[in-house]
N, CA, C and O atoms as a Tinker XYZ file with bonds, in Angstrom:
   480  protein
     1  N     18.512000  -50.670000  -16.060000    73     2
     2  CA    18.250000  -49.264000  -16.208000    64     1     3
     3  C     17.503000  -48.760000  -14.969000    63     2     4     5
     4  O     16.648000  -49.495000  -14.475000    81     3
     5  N     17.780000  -47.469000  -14.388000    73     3     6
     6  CA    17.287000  -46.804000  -13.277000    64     5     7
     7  C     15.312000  -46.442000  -13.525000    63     6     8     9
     8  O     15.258000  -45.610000  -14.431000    81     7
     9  N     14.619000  -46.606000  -13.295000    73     7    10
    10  CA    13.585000  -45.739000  -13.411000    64     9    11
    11  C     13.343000  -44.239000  -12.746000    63    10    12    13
    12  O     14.136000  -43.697000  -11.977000    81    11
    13  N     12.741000  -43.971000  -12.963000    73    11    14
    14  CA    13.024000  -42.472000  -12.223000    64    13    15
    15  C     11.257000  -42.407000  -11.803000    63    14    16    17
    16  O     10.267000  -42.904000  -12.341000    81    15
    17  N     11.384000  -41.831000  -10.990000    73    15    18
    18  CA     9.676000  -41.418000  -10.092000    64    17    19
    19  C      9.182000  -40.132000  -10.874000    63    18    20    21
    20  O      9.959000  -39.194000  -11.049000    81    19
    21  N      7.612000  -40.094000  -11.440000    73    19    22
    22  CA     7.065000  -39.118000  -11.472000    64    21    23
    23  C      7.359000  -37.859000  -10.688000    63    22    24    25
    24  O      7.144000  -37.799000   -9.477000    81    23
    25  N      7.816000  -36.931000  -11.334000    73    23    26
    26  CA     7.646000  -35.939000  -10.104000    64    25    27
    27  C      6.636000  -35.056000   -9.687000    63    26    28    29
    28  O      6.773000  -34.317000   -8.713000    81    27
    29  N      5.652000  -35.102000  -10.366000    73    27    30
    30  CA     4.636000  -34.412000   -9.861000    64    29    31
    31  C      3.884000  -35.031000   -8.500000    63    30    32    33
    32  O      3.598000  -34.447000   -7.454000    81    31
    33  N      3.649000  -36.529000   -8.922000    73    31    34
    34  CA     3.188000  -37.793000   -7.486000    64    33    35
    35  C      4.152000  -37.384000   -6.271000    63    34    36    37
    36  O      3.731000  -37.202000   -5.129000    81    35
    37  N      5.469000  -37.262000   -6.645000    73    35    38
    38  CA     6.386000  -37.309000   -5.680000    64    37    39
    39  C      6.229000  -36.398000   -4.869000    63    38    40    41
    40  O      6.063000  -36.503000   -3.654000    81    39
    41  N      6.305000  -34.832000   -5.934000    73    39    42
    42  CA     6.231000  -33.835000   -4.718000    64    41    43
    43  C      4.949000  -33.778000   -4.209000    63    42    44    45
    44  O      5.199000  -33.337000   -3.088000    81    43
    45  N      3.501000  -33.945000   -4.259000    73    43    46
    46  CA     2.647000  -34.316000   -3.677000    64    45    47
    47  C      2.185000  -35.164000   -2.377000    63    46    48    49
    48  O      1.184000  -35.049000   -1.670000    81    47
    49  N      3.387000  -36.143000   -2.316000    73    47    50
    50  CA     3.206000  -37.028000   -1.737000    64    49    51
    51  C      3.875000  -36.375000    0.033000    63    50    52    53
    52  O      3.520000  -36.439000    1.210000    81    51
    53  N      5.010000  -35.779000   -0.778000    73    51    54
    54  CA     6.321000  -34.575000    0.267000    64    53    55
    55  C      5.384000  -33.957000    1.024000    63    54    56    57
    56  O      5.210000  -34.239000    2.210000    81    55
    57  N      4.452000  -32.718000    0.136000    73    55    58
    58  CA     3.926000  -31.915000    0.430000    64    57    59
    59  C      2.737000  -32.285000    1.493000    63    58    60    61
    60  O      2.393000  -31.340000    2.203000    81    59
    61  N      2.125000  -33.414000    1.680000    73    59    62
    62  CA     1.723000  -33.761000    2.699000    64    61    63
    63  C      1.768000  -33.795000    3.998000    63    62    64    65
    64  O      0.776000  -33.913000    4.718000    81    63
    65  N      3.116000  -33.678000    4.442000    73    63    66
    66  CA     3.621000  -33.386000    5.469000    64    65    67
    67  C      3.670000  -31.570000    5.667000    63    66    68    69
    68  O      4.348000  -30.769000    5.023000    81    67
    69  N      2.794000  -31.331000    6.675000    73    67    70
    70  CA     2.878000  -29.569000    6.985000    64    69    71
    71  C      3.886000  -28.491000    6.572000    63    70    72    73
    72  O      3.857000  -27.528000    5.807000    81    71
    73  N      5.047000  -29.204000    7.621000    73    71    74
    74  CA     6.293000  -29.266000    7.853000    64    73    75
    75  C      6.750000  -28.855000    6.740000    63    74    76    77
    76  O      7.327000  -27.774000    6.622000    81    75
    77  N      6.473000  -29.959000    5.451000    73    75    78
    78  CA     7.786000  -29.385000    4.729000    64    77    79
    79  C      7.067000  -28.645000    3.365000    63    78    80    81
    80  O      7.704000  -28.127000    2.448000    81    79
    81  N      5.680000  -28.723000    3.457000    73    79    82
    82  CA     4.684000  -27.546000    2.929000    64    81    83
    83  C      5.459000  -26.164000    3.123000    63    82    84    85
    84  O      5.819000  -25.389000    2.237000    81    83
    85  N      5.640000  -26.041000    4.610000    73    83    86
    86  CA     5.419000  -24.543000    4.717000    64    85    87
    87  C      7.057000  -24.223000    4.693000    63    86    88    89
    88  O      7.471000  -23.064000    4.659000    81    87
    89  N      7.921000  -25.359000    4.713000    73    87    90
    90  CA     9.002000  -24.699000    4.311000    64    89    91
    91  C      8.999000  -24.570000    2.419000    63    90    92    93
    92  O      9.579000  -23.724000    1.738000    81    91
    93  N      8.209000  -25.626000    1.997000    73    91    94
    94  CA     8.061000  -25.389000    0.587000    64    93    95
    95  C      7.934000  -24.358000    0.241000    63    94    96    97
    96  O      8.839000  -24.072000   -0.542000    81    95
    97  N      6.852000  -23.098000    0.494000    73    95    98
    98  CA     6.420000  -21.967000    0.837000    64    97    99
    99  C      7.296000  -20.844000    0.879000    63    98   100   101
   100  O      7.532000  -19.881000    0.148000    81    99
   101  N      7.663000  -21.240000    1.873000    73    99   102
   102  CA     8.753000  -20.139000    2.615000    64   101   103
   103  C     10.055000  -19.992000    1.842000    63   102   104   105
   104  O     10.718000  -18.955000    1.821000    81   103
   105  N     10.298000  -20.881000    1.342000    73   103   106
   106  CA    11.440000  -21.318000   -0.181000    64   105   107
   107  C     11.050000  -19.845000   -0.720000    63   106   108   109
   108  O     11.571000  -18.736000   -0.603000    81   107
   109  N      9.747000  -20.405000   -1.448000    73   107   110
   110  CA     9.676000  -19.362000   -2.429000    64   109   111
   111  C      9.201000  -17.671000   -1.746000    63   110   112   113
   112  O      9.483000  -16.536000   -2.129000    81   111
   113  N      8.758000  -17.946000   -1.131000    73   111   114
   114  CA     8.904000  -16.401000   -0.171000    64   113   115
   115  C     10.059000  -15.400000   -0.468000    63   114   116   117
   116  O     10.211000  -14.272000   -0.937000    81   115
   117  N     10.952000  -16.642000    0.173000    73   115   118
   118  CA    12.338000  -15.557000    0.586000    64   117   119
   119  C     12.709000  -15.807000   -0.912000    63   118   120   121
   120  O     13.723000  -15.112000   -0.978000    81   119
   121  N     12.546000  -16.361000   -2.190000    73   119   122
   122  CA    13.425000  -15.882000   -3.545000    64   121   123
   123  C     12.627000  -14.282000   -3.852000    63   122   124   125
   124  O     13.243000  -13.330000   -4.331000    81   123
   125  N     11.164000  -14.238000   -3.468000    73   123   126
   126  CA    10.273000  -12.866000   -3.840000    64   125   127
   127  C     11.551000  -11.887000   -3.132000    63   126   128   129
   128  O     12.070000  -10.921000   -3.692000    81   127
   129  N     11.814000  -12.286000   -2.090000    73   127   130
   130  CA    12.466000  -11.322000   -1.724000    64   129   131
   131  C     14.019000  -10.714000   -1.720000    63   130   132   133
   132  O     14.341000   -9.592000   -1.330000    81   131
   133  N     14.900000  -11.748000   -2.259000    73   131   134
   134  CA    15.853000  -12.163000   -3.337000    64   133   135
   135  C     15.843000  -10.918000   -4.769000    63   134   136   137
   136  O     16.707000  -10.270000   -5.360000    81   135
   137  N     14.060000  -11.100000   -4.876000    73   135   138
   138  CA    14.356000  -10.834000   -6.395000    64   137   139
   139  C     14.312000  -11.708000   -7.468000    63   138   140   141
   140  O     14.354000  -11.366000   -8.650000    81   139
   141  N     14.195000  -13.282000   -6.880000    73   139   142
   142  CA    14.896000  -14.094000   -7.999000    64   141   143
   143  C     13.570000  -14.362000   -8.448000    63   142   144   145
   144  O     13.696000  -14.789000   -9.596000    81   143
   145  N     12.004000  -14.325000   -8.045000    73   143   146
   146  CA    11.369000  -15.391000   -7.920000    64   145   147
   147  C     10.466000  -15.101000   -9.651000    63   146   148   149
   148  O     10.106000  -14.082000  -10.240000    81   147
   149  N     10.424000  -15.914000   -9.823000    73   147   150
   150  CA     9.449000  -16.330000  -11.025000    64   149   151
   151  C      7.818000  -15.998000  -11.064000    63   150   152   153
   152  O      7.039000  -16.947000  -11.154000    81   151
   153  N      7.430000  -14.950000  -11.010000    73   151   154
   154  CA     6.108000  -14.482000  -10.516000    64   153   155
   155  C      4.946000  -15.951000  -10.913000    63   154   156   157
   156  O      4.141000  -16.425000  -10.112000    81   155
   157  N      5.169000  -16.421000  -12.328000    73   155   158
   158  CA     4.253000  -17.657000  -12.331000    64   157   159
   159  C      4.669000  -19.128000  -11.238000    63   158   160   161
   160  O      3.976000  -20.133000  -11.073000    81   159
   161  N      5.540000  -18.920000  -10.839000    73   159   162
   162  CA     5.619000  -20.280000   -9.655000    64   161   163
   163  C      5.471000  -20.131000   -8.693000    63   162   164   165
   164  O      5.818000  -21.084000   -7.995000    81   163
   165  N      4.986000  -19.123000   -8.077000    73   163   166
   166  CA     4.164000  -18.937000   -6.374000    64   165   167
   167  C      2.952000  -19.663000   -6.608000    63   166   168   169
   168  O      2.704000  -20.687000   -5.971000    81   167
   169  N      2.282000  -19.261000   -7.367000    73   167   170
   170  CA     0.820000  -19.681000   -7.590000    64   169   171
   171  C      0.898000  -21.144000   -7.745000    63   170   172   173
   172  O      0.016000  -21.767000   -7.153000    81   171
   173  N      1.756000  -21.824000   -8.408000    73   171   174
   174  CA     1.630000  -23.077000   -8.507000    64   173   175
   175  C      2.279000  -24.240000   -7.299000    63   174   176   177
   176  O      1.857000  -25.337000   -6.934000    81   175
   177  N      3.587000  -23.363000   -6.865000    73   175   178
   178  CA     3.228000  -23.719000   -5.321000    64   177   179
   179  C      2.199000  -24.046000   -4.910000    63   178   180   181
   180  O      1.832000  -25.220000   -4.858000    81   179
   181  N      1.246000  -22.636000   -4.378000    73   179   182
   182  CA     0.421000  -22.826000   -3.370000    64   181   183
   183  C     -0.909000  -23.795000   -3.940000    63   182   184   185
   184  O     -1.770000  -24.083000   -3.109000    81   183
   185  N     -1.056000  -24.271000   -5.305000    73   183   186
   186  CA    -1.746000  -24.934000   -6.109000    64   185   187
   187  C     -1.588000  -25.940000   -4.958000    63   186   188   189
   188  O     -2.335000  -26.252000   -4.030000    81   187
   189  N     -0.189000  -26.398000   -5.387000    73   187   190
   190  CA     0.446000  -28.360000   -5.198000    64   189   191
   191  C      0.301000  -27.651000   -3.562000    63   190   192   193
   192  O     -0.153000  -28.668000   -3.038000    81   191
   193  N      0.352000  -26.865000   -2.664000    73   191   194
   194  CA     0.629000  -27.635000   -1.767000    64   193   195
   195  C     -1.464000  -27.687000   -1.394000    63   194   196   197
   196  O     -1.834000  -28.636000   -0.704000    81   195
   197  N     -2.553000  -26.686000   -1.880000    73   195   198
   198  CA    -3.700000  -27.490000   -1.937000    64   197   199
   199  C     -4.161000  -28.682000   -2.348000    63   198   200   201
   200  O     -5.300000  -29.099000   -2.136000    81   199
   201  N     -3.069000  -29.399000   -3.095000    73   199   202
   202  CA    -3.488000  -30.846000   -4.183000    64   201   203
   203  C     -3.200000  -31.365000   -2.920000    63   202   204   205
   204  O     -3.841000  -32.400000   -2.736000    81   203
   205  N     -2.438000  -31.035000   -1.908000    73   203   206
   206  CA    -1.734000  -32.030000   -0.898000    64   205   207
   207  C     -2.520000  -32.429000    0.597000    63   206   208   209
   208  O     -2.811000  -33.426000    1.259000    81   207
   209  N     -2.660000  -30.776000    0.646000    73   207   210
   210  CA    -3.313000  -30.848000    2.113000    64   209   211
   211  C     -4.648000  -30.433000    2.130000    63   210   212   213
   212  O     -5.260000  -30.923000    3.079000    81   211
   213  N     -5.544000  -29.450000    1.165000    73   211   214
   214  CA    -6.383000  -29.436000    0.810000    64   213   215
   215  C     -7.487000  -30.491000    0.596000    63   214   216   217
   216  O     -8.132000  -30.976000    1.525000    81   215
   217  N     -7.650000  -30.807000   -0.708000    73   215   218
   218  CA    -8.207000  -31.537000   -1.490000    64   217   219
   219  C     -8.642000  -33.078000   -0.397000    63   218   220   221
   220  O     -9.748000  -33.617000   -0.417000    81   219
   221  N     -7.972000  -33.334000    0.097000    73   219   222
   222  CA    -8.213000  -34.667000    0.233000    64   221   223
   223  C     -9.026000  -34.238000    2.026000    63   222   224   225
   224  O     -9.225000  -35.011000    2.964000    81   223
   225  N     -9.293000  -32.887000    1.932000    73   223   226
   226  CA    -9.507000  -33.265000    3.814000    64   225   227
   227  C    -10.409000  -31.638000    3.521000    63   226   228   229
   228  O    -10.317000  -30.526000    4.042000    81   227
   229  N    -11.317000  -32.253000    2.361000    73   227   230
   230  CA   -12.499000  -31.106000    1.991000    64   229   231
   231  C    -13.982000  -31.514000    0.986000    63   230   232   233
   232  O    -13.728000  -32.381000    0.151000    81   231
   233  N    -14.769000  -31.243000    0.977000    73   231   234
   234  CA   -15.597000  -31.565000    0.305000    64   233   235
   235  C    -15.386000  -31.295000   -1.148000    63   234   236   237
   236  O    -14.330000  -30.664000   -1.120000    81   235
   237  N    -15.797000  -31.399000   -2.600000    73   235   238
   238  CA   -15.690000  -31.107000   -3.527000    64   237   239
   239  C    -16.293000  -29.200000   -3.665000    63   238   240   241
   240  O    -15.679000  -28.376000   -4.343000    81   239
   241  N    -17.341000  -28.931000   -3.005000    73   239   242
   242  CA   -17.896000  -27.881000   -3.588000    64   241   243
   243  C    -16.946000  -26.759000   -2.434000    63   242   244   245
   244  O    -16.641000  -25.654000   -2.882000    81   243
   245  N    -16.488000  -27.158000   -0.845000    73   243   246
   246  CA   -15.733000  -26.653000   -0.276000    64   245   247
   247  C    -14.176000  -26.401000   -1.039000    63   246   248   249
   248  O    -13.761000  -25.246000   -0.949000    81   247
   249  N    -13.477000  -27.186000   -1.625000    73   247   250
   250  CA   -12.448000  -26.830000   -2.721000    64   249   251
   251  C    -12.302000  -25.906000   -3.313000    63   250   252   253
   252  O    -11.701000  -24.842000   -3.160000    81   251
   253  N    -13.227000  -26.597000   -4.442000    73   251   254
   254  CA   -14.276000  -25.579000   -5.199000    64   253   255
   255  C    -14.000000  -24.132000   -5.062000    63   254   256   257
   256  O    -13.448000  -23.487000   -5.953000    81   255
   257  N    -14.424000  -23.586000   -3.838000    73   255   258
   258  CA   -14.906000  -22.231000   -2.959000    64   257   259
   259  C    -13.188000  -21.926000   -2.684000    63   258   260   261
   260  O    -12.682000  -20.812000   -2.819000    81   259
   261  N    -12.524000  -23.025000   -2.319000    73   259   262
   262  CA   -11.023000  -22.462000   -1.648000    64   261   263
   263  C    -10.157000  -22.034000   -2.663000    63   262   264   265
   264  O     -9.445000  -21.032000   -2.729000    81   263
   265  N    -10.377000  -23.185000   -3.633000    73   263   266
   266  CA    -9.535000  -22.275000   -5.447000    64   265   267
   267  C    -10.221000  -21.075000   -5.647000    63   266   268   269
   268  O     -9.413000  -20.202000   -5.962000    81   267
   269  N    -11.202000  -20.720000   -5.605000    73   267   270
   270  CA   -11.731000  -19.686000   -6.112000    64   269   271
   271  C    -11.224000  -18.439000   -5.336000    63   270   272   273
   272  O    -11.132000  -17.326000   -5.853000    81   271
   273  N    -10.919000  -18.712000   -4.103000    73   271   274
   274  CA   -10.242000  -17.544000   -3.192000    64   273   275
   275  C     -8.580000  -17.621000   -2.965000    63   274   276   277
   276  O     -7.840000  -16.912000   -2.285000    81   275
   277  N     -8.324000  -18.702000   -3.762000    73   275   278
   278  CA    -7.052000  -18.700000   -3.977000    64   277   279
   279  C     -6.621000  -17.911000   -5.474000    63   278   280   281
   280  O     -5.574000  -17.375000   -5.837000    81   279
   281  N     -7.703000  -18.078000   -6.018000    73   279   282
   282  CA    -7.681000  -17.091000   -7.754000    64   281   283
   283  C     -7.683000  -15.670000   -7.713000    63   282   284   285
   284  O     -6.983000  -14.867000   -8.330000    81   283
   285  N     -8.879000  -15.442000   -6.612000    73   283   286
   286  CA    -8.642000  -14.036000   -6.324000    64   285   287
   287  C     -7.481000  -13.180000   -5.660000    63   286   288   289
   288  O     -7.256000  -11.994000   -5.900000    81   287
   289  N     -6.776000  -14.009000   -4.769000    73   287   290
   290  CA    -5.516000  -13.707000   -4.300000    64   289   291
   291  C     -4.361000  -13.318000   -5.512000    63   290   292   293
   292  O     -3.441000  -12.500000   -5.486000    81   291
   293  N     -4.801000  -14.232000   -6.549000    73   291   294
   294  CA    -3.699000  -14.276000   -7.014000    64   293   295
   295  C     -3.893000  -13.467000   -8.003000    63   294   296   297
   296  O     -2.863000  -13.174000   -8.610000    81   295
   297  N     -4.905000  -12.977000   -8.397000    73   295   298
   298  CA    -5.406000  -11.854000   -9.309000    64   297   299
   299  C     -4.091000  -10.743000   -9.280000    63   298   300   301
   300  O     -3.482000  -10.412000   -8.263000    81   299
   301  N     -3.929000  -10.450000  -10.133000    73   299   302
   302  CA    -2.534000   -9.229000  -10.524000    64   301   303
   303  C     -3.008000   -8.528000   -9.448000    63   302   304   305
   304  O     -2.260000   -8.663000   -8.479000    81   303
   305  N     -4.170000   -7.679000   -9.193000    73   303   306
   306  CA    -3.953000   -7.145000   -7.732000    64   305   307
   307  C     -3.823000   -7.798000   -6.394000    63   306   308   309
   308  O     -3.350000   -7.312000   -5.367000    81   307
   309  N     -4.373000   -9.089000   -6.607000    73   307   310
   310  CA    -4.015000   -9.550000   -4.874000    64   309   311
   311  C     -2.478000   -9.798000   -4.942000    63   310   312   313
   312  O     -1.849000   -9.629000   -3.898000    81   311
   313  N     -1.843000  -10.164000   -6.012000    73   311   314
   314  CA    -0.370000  -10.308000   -5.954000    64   313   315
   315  C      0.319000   -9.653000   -5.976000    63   314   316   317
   316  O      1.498000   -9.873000   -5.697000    81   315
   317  N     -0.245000   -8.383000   -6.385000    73   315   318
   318  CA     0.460000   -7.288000   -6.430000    64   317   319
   319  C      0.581000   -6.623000   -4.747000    63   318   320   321
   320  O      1.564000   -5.941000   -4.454000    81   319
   321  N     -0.442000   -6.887000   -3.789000    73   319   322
   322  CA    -0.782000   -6.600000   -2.202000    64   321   323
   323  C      0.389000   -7.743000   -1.682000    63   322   324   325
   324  O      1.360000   -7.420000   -0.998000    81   323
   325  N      0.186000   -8.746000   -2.010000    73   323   326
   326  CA     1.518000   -9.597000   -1.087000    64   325   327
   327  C      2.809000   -9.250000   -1.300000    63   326   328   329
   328  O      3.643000   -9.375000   -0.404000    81   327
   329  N      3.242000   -8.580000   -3.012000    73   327   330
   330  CA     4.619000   -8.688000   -2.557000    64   329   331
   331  C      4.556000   -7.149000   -1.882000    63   330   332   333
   332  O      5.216000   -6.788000   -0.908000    81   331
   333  N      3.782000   -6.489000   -2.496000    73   331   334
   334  CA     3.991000   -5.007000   -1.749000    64   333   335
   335  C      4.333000   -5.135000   -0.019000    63   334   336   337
   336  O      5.014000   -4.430000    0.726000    81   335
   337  N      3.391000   -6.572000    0.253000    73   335   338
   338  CA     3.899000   -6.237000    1.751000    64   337   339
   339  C      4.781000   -6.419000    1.917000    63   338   340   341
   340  O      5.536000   -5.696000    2.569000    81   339
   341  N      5.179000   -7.913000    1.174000    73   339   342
   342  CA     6.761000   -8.449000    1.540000    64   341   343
   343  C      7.775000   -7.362000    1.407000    63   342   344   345
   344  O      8.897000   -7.636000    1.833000    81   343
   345  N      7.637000   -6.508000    1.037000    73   343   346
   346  CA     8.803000   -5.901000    0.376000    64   345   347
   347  C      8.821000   -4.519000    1.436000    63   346   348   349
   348  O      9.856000   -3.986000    1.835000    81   347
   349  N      7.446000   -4.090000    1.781000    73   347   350
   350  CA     7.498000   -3.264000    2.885000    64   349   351
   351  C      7.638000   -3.966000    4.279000    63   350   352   353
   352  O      7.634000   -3.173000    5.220000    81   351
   353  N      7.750000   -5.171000    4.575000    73   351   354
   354  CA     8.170000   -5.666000    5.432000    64   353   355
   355  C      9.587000   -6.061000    5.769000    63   354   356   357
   356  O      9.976000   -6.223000    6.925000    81   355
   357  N     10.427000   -6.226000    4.560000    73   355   358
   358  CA    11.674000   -6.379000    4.777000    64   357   359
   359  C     12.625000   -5.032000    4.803000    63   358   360   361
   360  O     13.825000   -5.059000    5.077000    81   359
   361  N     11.905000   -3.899000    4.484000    73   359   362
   362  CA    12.454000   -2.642000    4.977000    64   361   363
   363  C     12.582000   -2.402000    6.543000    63   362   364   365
   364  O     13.445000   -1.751000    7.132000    81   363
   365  N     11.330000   -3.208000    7.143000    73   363   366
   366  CA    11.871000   -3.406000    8.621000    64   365   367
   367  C     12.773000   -4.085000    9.260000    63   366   368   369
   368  O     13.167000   -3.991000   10.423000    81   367
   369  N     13.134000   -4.927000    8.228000    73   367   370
   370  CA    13.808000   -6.142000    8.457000    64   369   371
   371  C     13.332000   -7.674000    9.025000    63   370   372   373
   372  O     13.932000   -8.508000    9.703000    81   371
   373  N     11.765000   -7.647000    8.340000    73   371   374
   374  CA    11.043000   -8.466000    8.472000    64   373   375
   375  C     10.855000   -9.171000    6.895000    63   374   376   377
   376  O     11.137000   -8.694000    5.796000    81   375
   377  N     10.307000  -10.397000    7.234000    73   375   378
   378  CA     9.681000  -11.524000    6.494000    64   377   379
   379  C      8.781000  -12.279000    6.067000    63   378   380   381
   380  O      8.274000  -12.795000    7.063000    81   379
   381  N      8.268000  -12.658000    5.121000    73   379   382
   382  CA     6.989000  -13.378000    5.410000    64   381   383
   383  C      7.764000  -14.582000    5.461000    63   382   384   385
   384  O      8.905000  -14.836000    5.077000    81   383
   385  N      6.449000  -15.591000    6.298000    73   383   386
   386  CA     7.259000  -17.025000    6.281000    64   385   387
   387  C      5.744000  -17.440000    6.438000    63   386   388   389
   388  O      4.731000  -16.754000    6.573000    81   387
   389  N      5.950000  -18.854000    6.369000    73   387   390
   390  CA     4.550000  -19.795000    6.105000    64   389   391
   391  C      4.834000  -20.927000    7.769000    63   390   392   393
   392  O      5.488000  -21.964000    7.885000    81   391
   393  N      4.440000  -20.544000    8.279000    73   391   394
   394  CA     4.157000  -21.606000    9.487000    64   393   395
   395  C      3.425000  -22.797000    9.759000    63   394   396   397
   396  O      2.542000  -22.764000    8.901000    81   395
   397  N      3.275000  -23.728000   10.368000    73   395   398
   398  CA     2.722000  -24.840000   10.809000    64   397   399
   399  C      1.747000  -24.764000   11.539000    63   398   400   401
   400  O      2.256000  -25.096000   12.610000    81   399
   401  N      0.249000  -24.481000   11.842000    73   399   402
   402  CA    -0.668000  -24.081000   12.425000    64   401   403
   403  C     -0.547000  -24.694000   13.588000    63   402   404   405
   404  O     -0.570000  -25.924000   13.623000    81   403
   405  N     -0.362000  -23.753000   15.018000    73   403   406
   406  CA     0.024000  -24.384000   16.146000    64   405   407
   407  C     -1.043000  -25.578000   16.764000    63   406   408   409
   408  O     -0.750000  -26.426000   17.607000    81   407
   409  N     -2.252000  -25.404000   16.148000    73   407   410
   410  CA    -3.051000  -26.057000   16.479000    64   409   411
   411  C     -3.113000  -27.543000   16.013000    63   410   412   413
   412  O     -3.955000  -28.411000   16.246000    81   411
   413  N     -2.066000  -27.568000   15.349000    73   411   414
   414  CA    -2.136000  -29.169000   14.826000    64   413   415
   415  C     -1.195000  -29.940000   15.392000    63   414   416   417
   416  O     -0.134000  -29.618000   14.860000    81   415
   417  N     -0.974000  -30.957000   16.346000    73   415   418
   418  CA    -0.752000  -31.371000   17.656000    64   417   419
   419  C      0.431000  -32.018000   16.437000    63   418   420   421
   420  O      1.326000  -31.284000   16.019000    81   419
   421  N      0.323000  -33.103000   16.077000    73   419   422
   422  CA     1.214000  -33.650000   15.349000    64   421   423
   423  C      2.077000  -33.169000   14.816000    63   422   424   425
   424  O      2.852000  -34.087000   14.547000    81   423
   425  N      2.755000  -31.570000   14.209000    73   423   426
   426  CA     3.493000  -31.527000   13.568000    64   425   427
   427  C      4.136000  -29.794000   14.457000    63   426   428   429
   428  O      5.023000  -29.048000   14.041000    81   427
   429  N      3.386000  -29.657000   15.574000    73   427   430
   430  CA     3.868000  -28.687000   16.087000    64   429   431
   431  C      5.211000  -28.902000   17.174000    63   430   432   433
   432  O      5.804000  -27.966000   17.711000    81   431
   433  N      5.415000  -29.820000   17.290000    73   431   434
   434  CA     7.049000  -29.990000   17.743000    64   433   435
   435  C      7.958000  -30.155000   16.694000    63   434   436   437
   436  O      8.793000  -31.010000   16.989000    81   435
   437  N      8.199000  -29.447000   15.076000    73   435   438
   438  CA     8.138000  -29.411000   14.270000    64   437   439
   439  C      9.045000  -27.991000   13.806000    63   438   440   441
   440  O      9.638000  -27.588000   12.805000    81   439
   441  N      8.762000  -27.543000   15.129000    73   439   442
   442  CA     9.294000  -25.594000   14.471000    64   441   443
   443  C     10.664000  -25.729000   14.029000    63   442   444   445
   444  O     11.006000  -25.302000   12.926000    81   443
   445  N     11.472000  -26.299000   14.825000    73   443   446
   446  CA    13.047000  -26.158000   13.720000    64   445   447
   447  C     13.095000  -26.318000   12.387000    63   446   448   449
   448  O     13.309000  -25.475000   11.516000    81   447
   449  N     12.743000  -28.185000   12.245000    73   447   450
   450  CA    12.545000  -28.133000   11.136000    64   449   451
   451  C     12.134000  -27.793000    9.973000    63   450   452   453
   452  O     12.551000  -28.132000    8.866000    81   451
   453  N     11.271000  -27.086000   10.278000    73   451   454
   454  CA    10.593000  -25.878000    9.440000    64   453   455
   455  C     11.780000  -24.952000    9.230000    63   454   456   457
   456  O     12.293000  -25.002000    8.112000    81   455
   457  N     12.171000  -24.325000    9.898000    73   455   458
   458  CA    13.666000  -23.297000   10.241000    64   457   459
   459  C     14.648000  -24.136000    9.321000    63   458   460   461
   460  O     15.533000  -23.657000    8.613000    81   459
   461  N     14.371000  -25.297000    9.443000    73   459   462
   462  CA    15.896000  -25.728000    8.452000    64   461   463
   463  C     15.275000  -26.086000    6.653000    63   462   464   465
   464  O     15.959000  -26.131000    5.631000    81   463
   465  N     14.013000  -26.259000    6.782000    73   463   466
   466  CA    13.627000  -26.612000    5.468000    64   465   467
   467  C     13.725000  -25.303000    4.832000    63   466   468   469
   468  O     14.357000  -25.134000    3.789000    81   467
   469  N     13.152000  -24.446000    5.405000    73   467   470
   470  CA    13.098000  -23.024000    4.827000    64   469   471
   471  C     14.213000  -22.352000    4.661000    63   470   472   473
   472  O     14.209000  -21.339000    3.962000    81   471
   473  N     15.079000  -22.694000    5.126000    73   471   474
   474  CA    16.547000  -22.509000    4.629000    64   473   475
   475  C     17.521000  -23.030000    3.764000    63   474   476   477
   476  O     18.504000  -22.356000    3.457000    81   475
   477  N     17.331000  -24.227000    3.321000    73   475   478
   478  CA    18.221000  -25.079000    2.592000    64   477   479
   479  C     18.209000  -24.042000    1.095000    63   478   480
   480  O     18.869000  -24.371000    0.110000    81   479
């Protein structure tokens, strides 16, 4: 018989990598802008990709402080300010997208792939 992998470990483990964080991200971006997107699964996105890259490269009470400004974001009005932009941004024919912080040496030769994760 096959076993099958946790998937919560799994995508955690993915999400570690910048790279395919911010195409994780950017996934759900462009469904907001689709139309398709599930207003409760942004937030839990950006949860898992803090379980990933967060958490482990922060203090406990620094966390702490970063959920808490991740709650407020997500407060019916801060969510209600992101898609408003998204949505006044694609009247320009613009996008939001989630990038790879150029400053991180390791994963900044990286930009396509980002371009292709965020597309699949």
């Amino acid at each position: 018989m096959v076993k099958s992998v946790p998937y919560h470990p799994f995508l955690i483990e993915q999400l570690k990598d910048s790279v395919y964080a911010a195409g994780y991200l950017t996934l759900f971006l462009n469904e907001q802008e689709e139309g398709d997107l599930d207003i409760g699964i942004f937030p839990s996105a950006l949860k898992e990709v803090f379980e990933a890259l967060g958490e482990p490269n922060m203090s406990a009470d620094d966390a702490k402080l970063h959920l808490e400004k991740l709650d407020a974001l997500l407060s019916p009005e801060g969510s209600a300010t992101i898609y408003a932009l998204a949505s006044w941004l694609k009247a320009l024919g613009l996008k939001l997208t989630v990038a790879v912080d150029a400053g991180d040496e390791e994963n900044s030769a990286n930009v396509a792939e980002l371009a292709q994760v965020g597309n699949v």
